[in-house]
N, C-alpha and C positions, 0 to 999 in steps of 0.2 A: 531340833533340826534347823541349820540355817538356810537361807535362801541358796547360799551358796553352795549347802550341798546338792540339793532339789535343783539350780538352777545350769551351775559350770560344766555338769554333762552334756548337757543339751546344747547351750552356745558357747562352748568353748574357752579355755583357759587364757588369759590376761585382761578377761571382764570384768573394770569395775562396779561391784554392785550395791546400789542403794537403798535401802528400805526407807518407805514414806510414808508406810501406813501398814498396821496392823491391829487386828479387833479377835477377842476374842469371845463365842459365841457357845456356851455351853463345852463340850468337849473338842470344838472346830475351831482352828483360828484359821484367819483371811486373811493375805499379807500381798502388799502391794509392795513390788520391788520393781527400781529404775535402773536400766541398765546401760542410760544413756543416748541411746537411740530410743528407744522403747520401753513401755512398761510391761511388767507381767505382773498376773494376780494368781496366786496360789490359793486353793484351799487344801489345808492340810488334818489329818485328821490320824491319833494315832500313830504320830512319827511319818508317816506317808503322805505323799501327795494323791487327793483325792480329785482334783482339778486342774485345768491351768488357764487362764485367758490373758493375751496378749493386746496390745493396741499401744495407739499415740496419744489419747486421750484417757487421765488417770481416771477420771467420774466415771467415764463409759467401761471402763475397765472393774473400775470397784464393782459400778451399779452391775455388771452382768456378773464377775463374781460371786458377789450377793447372791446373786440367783439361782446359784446352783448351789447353795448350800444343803440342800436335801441329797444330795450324790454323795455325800458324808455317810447317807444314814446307811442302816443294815437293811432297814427296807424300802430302799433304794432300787428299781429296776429299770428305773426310765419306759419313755411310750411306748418301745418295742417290745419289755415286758406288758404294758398298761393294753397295748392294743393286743396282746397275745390271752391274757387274763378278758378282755370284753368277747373275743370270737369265742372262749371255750363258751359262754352262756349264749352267746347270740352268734351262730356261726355267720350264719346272712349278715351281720353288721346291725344296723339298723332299719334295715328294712325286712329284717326277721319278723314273723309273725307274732312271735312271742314278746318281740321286743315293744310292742303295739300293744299285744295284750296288756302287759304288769307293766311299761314305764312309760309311753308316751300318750295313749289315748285317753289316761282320764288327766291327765293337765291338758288335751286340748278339751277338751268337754268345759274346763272349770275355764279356759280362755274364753271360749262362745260363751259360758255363759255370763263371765266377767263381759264383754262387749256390747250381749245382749241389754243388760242389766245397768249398767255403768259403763260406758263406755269412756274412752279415756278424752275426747273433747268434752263431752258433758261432765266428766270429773272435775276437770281444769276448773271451773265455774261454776257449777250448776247445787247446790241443796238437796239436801232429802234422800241420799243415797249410802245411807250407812246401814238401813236392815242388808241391801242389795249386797253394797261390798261383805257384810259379814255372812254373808250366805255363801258365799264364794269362798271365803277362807275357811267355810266347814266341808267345802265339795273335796277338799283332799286331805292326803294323811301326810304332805308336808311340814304341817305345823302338828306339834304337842299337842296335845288334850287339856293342856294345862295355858300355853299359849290361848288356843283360843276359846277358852273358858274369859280367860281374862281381852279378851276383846270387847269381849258383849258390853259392859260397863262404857264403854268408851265409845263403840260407834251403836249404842242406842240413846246415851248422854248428849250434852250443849256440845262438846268437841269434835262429833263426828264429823263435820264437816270441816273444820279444820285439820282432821285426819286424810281427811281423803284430797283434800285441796293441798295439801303438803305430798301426799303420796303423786298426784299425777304428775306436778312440775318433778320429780325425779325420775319420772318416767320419759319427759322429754329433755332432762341432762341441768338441770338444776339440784343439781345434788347438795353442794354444801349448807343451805338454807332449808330444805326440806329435810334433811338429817337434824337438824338444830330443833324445830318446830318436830319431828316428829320424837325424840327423844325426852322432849319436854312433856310432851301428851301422855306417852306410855309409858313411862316414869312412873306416873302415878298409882299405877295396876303394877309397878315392876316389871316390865313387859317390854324394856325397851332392846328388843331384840332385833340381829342380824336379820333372822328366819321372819319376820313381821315388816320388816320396813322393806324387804327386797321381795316382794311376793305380790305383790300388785302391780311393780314396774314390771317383774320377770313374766305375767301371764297378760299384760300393756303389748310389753314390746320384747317379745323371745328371739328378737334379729338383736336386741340391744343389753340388756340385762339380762342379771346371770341371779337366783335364788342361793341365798348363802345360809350351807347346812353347815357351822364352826367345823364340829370333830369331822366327821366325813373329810371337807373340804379342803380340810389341813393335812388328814394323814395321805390324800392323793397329792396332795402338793410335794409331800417329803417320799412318796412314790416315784413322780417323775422329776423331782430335782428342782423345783420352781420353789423361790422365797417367799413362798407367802405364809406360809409357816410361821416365818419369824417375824410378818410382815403383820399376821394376821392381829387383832385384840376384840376384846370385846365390844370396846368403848364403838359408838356409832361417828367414825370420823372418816370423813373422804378419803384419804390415802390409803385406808384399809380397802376397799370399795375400789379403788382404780387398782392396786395389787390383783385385786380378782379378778377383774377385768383383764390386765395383764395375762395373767395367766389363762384365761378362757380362749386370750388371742394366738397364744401359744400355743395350745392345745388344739385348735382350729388346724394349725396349720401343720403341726406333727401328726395327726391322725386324717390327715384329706384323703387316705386311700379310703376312709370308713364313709366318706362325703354325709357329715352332718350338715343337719339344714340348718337347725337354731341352737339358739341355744336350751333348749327342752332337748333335744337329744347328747348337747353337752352337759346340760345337770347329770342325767343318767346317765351319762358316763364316766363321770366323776361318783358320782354313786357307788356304778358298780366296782368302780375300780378302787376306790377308798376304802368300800368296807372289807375289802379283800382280806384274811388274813391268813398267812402261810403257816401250818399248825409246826414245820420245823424251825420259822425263823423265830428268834429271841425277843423281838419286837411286839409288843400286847399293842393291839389297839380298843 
């Protein structure tokens, strides 16, 4: 399908049209067409147009096309599904009692007792806080069994505090160096994971960091239409980390009727909303 077919209905016959960019993304292509006055970005999926974003600016056009390439998927329902799918478990929102019970009260428990314990100025600096923090990463079922088997080795070893001293400068937005140093650390144990490096800034500072569960966090992303999907990799690099971010600021703002406080109420909501699966759609998660 050309732009031209997708495009001459909408703005009208003797428009010349130019294509300047096109990617294409598993069964999705993005196409970026000039029309002279304007860009438009298509995504197309299946002969059909699954999107469209307009503007004067091509980057800002691409980069928010991008972004909806989950609206491609089949399990695609966007917020209004996402927040429709969070009431059936928690009618009240998040101020449901239950919601209290199973998702938010024992990550504030593991926050007090991360503060108590370590707290994040005495991190920045201070020695001798590696039984503490590894006590902490056993107060929840965030991480594997396997993960934090493989902790103990490293914040009871000479590194622990170089674990911890790299974990807290991430917690106050030094990200690309404490990613580098802490990659290097948990390397060792094979360990160097999303769920391990984002879990001490996310129970720091739940107004600022977001805990990154991969599968979960991706299939909500290809739920409500946000690139982080494609965005996402394993590798421990900052632009994967600010895509999530991204996304949590989105989410912020398309679910304010449910008025989250932190982001501990947006983990579990990404949560609940990601492991969602519809037993008729074709989609396995």
């Amino acid at each position: 399908m050309s732009e031209t077919d997708i495009i001459k209905p909408v703005i009208g016959p003797g428009i010349k049209l130019k294509t300047i960019r096109n990617e294409a993304i598993g069964q999705v292509t993005l196409r970026l067409v000039h029309t002279g006055d304007y860009y438009v970005g298509l995504l197309i999926a299946g002969g059909s147009e699954k999107a469209r974003v307009t503007g004067h600016d091509p980057d800002d056009v691409w980069k928010e096309l991008r972004s909806r390439i989950g609206q491609a998927s089949e399990a695609y329902f966007g917020f209004e599904g996402a927040i429709k799918r969070f009431r059936s478990l928690f009618p009240d929102g998040f101020s449901s009692t239950a919601f209290g019970e199973t998702e938010r009260n024992y990550k504030l428990s593991a926050k007090a007792k991360l503060d108590e314990t370590a707290p994040l100025e005495q991190a920045l600096t201070e020695t001798g806080l590696g039984e503490a923090v590894l006590s902490v990463f056993r107060a929840t079922n965030l991480l594997s069994p396997f993960e934090k088997a493989r902790l103990q080795p490293l914040l009871r070893g000479p590194d622990a505090d170089n674990f911890i001293q790299a974990s807290a400068p991430f917690a106050i937005g030094d990200i690309d160096s404490a990613l580098r140093i802490m990659e290097r650390l948990l390397s060792v144990e094979d360990n160097a994971k999303w769920t391990v490096v984002t879990y001490l800034p996310f129970l720091w500072r739940p107004d600022a960091h977001m805990f990154l569960k991969p599968l979960v966090t991706c299939d909500f992303a290809v739920r409500v239409g946000h690139g982080f999907a494609q965005d996402y990799s394993p590798k421990l690099r900052p632009e994967v980390y600010a895509s999530l971010l991204d996304m949590m600021a989105m989410t912020q703002r398309e679910i304010s009727e449910l008025s989250p406080r932190d982001h501990i109420d947006l983990q579990s909501f990404v949560w609940v909303v990601g492991e969602y699966s519809d037993p008729a759609s074709s989609v396995g998660l």
